[in-house]
C-alpha positions as CSV (number, residue, x, y, z in Angstrom):
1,X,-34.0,80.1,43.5
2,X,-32.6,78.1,46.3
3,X,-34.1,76.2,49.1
4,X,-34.6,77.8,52.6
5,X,-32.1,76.7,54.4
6,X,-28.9,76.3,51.8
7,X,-25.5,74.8,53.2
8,X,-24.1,78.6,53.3
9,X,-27.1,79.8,55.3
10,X,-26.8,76.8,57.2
11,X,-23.0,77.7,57.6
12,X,-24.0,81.6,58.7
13,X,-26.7,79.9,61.3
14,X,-23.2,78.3,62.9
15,X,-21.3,81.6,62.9
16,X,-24.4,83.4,64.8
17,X,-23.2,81.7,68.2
18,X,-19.7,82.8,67.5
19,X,-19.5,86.6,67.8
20,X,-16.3,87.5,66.5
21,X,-17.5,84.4,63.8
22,X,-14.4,84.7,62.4
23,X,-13.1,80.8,61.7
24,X,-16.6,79.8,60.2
25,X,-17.7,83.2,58.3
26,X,-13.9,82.6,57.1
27,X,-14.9,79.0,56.1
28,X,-18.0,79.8,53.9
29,X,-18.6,80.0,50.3
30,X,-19.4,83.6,50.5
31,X,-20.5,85.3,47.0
32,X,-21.1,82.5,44.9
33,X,-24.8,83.4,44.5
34,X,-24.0,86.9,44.3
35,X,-21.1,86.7,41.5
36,X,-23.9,84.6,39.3
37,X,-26.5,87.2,39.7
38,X,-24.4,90.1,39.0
39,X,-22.6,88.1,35.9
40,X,-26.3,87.5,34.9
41,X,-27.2,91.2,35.0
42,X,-24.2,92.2,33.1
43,X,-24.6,89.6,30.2
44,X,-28.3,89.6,29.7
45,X,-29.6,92.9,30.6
46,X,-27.5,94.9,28.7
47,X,-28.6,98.6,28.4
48,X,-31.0,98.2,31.3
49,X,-31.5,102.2,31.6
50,X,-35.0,103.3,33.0
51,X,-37.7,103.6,31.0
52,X,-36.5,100.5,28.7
53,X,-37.5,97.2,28.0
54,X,-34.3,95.7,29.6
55,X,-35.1,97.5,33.1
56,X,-38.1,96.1,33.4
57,X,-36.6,92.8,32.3
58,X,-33.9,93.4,34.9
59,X,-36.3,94.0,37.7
60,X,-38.1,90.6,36.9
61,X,-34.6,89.0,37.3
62,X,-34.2,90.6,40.2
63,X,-37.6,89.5,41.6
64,X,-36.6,86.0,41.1
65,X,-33.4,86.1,42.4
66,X,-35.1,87.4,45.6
67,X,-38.2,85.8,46.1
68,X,-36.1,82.2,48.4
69,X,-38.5,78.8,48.1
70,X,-39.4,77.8,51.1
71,X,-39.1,81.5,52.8
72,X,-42.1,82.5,54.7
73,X,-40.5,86.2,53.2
74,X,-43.0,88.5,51.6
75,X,-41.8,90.3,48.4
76,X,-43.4,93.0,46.9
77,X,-43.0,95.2,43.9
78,X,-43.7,99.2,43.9
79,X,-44.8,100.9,41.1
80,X,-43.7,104.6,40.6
81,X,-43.8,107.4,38.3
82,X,-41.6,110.2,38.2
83,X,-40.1,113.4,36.3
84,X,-37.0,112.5,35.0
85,X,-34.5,115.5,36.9
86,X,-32.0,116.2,34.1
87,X,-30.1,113.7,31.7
88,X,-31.0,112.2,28.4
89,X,-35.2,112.1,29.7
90,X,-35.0,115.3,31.5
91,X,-38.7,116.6,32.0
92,X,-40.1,113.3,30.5
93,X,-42.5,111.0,32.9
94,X,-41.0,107.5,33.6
95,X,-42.0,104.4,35.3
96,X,-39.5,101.9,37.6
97,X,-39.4,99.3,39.8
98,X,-38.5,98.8,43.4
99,X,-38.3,94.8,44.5
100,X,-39.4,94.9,48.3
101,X,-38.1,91.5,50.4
102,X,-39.5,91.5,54.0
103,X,-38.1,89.5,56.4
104,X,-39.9,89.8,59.1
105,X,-38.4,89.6,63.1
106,X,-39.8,86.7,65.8
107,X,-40.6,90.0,68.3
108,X,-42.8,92.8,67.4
109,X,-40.6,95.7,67.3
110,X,-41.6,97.6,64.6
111,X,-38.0,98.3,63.7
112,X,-36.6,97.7,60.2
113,X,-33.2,97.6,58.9
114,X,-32.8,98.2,55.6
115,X,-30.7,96.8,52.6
116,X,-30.5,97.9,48.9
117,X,-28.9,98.6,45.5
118,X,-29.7,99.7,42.7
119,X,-29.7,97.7,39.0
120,X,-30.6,99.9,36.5
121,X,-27.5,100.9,34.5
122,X,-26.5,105.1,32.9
123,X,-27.6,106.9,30.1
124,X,-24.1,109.4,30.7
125,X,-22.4,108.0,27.4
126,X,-22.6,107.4,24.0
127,X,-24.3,103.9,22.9
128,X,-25.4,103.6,26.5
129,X,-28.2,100.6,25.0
130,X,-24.4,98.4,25.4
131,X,-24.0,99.6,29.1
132,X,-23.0,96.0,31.0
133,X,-23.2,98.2,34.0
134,X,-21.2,95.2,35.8
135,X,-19.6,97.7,38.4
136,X,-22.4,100.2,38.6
137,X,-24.2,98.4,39.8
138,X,-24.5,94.9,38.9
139,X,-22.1,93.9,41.7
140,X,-24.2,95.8,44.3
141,X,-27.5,94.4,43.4
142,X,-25.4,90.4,42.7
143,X,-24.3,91.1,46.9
144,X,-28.1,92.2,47.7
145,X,-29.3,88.9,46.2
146,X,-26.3,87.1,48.5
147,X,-27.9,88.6,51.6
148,X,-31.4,88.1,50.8
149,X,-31.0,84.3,50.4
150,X,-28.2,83.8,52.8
151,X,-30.1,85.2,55.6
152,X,-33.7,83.6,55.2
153,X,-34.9,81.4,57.8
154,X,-32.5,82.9,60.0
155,X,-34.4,83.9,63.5
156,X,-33.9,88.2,64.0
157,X,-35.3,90.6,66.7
158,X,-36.2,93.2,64.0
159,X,-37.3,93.2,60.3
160,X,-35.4,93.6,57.5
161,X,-36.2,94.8,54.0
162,X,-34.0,94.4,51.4
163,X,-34.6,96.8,48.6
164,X,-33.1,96.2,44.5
165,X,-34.5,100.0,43.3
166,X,-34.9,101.3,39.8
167,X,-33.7,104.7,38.4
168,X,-31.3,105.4,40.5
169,X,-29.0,107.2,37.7
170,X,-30.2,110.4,37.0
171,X,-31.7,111.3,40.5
172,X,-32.0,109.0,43.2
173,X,-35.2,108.7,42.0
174,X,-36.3,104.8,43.0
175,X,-35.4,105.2,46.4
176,X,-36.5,108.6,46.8
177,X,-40.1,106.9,45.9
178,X,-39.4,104.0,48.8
179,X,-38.5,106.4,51.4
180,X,-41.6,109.1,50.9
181,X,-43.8,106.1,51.3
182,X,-42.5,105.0,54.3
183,X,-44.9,106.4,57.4
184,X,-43.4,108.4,59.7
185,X,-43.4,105.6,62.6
186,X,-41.7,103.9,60.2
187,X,-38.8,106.3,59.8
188,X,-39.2,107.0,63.3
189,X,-38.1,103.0,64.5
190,X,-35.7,102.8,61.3
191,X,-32.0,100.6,62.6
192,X,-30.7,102.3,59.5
193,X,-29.9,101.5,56.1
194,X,-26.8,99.8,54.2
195,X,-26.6,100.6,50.8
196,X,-24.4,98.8,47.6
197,X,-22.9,100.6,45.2
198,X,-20.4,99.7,42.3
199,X,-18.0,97.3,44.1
200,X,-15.2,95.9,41.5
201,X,-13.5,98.8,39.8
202,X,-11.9,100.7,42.9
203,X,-9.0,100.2,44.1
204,X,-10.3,100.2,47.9
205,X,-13.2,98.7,49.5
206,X,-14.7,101.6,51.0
207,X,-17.7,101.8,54.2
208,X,-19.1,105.4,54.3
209,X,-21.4,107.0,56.6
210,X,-23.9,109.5,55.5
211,X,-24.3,113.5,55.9
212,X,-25.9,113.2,59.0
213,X,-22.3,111.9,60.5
214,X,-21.7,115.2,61.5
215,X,-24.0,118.1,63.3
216,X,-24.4,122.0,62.6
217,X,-20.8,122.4,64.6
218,X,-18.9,120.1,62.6
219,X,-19.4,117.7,65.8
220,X,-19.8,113.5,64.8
221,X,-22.8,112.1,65.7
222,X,-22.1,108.8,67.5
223,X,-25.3,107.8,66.3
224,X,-25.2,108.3,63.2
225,X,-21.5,106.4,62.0
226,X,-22.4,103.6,64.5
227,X,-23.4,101.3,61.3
228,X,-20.1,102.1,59.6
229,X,-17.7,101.7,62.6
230,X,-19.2,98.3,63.1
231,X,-18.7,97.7,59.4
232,X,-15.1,98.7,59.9
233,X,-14.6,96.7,63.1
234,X,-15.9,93.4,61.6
235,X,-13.5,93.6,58.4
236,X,-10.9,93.7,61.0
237,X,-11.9,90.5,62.8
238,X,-12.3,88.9,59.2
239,X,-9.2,90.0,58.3
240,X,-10.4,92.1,55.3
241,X,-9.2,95.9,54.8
242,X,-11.6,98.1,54.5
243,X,-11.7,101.8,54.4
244,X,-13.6,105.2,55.0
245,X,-13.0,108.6,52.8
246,X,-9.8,110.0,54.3
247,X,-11.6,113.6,53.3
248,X,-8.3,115.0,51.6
249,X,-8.8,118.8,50.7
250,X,-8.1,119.4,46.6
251,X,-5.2,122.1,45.7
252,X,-6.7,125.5,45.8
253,X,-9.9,124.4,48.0
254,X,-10.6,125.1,51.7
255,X,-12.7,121.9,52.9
256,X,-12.6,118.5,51.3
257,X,-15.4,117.3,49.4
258,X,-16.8,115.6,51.7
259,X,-15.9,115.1,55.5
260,X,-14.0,112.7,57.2
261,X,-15.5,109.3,56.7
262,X,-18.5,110.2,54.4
263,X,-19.7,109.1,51.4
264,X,-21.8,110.4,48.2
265,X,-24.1,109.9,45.8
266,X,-25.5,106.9,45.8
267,X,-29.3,106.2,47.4
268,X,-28.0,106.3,50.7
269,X,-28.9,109.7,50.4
270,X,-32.2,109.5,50.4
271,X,-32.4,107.8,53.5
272,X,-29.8,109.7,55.8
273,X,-32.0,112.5,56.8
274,X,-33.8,110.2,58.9
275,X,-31.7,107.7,59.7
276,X,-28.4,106.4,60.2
277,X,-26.6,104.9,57.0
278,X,-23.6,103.3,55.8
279,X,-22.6,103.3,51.8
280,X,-20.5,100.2,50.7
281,X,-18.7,101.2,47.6
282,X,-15.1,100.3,46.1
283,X,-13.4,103.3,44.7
284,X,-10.0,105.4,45.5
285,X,-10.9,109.1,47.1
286,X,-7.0,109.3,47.4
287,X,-6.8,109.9,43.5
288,X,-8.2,112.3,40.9
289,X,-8.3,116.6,41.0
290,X,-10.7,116.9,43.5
291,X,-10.5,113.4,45.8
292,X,-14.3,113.0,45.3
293,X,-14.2,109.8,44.9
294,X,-15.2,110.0,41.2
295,X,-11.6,108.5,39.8
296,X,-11.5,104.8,41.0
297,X,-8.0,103.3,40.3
298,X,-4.6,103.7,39.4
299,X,-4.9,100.5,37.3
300,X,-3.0,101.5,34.0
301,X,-5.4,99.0,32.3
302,X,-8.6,101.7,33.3
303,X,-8.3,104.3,30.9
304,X,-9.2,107.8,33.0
305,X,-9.1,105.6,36.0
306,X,-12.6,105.2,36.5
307,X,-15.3,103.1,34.3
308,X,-18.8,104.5,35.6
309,X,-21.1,104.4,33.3
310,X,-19.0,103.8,30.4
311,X,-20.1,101.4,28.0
312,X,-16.0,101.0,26.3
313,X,-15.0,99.9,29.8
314,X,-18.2,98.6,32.6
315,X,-18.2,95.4,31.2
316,X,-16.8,91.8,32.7
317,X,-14.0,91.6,29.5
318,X,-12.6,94.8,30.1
319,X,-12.7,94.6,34.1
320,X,-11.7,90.8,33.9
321,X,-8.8,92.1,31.8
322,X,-7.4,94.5,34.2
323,X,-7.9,93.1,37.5
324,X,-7.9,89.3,37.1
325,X,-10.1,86.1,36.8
326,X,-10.3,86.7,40.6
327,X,-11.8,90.0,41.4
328,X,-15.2,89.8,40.9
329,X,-15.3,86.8,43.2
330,X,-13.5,88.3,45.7
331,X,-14.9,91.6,46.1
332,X,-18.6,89.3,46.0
333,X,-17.4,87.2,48.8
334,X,-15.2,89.9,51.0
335,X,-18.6,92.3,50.8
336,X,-20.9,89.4,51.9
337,X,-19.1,88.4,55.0
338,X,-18.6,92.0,56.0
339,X,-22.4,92.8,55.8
340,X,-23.8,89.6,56.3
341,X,-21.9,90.0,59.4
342,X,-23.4,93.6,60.3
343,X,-26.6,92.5,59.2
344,X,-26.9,89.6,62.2
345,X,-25.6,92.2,64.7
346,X,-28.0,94.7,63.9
347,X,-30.8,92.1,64.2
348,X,-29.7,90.6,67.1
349,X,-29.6,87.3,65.7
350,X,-26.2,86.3,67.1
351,X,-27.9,87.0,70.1
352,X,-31.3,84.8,69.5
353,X,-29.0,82.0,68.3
354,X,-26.6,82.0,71.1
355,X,-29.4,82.0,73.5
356,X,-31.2,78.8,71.6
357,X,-27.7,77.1,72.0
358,X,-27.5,77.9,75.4
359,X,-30.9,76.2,76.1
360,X,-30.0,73.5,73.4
361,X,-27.2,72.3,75.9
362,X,-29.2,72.9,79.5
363,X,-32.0,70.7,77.8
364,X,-29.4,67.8,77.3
C-alpha cells in the first residue's frame, strides 16, 4: 500500500491543468505499481481458477493492492454464488469475489464511471492448477491497481468504481453479478465502463467499443464509441499507437466477426447493454482463420500464436522469452497513461484542477 498522495499521483495532479498533458503524462513513471502487482499475481497465485483456494487468495491480494492509506476511498467486497455455465464445473454452484473501490466525486451527481478486470485465471487446459495467467489477466487487473492508486486524492465531478471481478472465465459470471445489482438509477446515470483484458501477448494494443456501437440499421451510435474514440485520440497526443478491430470478413463468410471497431468477450459485455463501454485488450484481429481476435501474434516464439489460457505458454518465462525484458513494462506503462488519461476526462478532473489553478494565481 502506498501513501495518498505518491510522487506519480502527485505527477498526474500536474498533468490535470494541461489537457493535451502530454510532456508531463510523458514524464511519469507510469506502470511501476501495476507491473509489481501483475508479476505478484502470476508468481504467487498460480492456478487461481474459481472455486479454489488460490482465487480467494488472489482476491485478498487484490483487496490490498486496492485499498490506498490515507484514501478517504471505500472498498468493499461482494459475495456471489452462481451456476457454473459450461466448462470443467458446468452445473456445479460456486462462490467469487468482486473487490469494489469507490472513489467518490466533490459534486453530487450520482454518475459513476466504471473500471475493472478480472484476475481469476482458465480451467481450458490441461494442468490448469500451473496457470500463471500473466496475460489473461494478471496484466489487466496489475493496470486496475495502477489506476486505483494513481488517481486517489485526485478531486473528480463524478464517482468512480473500480472493479477487480472473479469468475470471469467460463461466463462472465463476476461482473454479470456487479451489474444485476446495480439499481436502475444507477445504470440509468452510468458515464460508462473501461474494461482490462490480457494486455502483453498481442501484437497490437487494441481499444474496442462494445455491441451497442452500432443500432438495428447497422448505424454507429455516437454515444456509444465516444469512450473509445477519446481513448484513441489521447494515444495520439501521447504518442502511443493504438488500435480498434479493423472488422476483416474471413474467406467464405459474409460479415466479419465482429463490426468495425468492436470488441468481444471479455466483461465489458455485461455492461454494454446499458451503457457505453470501451475494452482495452492487446491482441492481432488481422491474423488467424476467422480474424476474431482469438490468434494474438505472429511472434514465432508463440506456438499457435496465441497463449490464452495455456499453462505451457501464459507465464512471465515464456512471454519474457519471446518479447523481451521490456514488454511487460511497457505495455503497464503505455495502458496507464492512456486510461489514466481518459479516466480524468471523464471525471472532469482536468477541469476541477485547471479551475483551482486559475484561482491559485488570481489569489496571488
Amino acid at each position: 500500500m502506498h501513501n495518498k498522495l505518491s510522487p506519480l499521483t502527485i505527477s498526474v495532479v500536474a498533468a490535470l491543468t494541461l489537457l493535451t498533458g502530454s510532456q508531463t503524462f510523458a514524464e511519469a513513471q507510469y506502470g511501476d505499481y501495476g507491473k509489481e502487482t501483475a508479476l505478484t499475481l502470476a508468481r504467487d497465485y498460480v492456478g487461481r481458477y474459481t472455486g479454489s483456494d488460490k482465487e480467494v487468495q488472489a482476491a485478498n491480494y487484490m483487496q490490498q493492492r486496492m485499498t490506498i492509506d490515507g484514501s478517504n476511498n471505500k472498498v468493499d467486497r461482494q459475495t456471489f454464488d452462481f451456476v457454473a455455465p459450461r466448462g470443467l464445473f458446468r452445473g456445479q454452484t460456486l462462490t467469487s469475489n468482486n473487490i469494489i473501490v469507490t472513489q467518490k466525486g466533490i459534486a453530487d451527481t450520482n454518475k459513476t464511471l466504471f473500471v475493472g478486470a478480472h484476475y481469476d485465471s482458465a480451467v481450458a487446459y490441461p494442468n490448469y492448477e500451473n496457470l500463471e495467467a500473466l496475460d489473461d489477466n494478471a496484466s489487466g487487473s496489475g493496470v486496475l491497481t495502477e489506476l486505483t492508486n494513481n488517481l486517489t486524492g485526485i478531486d473528480t465531478e463524478h464517482d468512480i468504481q473500480f472493479v477487480a471481478f472473479g469468475a470471469e472465465e467460463g461466463g462472465l459470471n463476476g461482473s454479470k453479478a456487479f451489474v444485476d445489482q446495480l439499481t436502475d438509477a444507477e445504470k440509468s446515470t452510468a458515464l460508462g465502463m473501461i474494461n482490462l483484458d490480457s494486455l502483453i501477448t498481442g501484437d497490437k494494443m487494441y481499444a474496442n467499443a462494445g455491441r451497442n456501437a452500432y443500432d438495428n440499421n447497422g448505424n454507429e451510435v455516437a454515444a456509444n464509441v465516444g469512450l473509445r474514440e477519446n481513448a484513441l485520440r489521447i494515444a495520439k497526443e501521447l504518442g502511443i499507437t493504438l488500435d480498434v478491430n479493423p472488422a476483416i470478413i474471413a474467406p467464405g463468410a459474409t460479415e466479419p466477426y465482429e463490426p468495425y471497431g468492436v470488441g468481444c468477450c471479455s466483461d465489458q459485455e455485461s455492461f454494454d447493454n446499458v451503457m457505453p463501454v470501451v475494452g482495452f485488450e492487446a491482441t492481432n484481429w488481422a491474423l488467424g482463420p476467422d480474424y476474431d481476435g482469438y490468434t494474438q501474434t505472429e511472434n514465432p516464439n508463440i506456438p499457435g500464436g496465441y497463449t490464452w489460457h495455456n499453462p505451457e505458454l501464459d507465464n512471465e518465462d515464456v512471454l519474457t522469452a519471446a518479447f523481451g525484458e521490456e514488454r511487460i513494462a511497457q505495455r503497464m506503462r503505455d495502458y496507464s497513461r492512456i486510461i489514466s488519461r481518459l479516466i480524468v476526462e471523464q471525471t472532469n478532473a482536468d477541469i476541477i484542477a485547471a479551475n483551482k489553478g486559475a484561482l491559485n494565481l488570481q489569489n496571488k
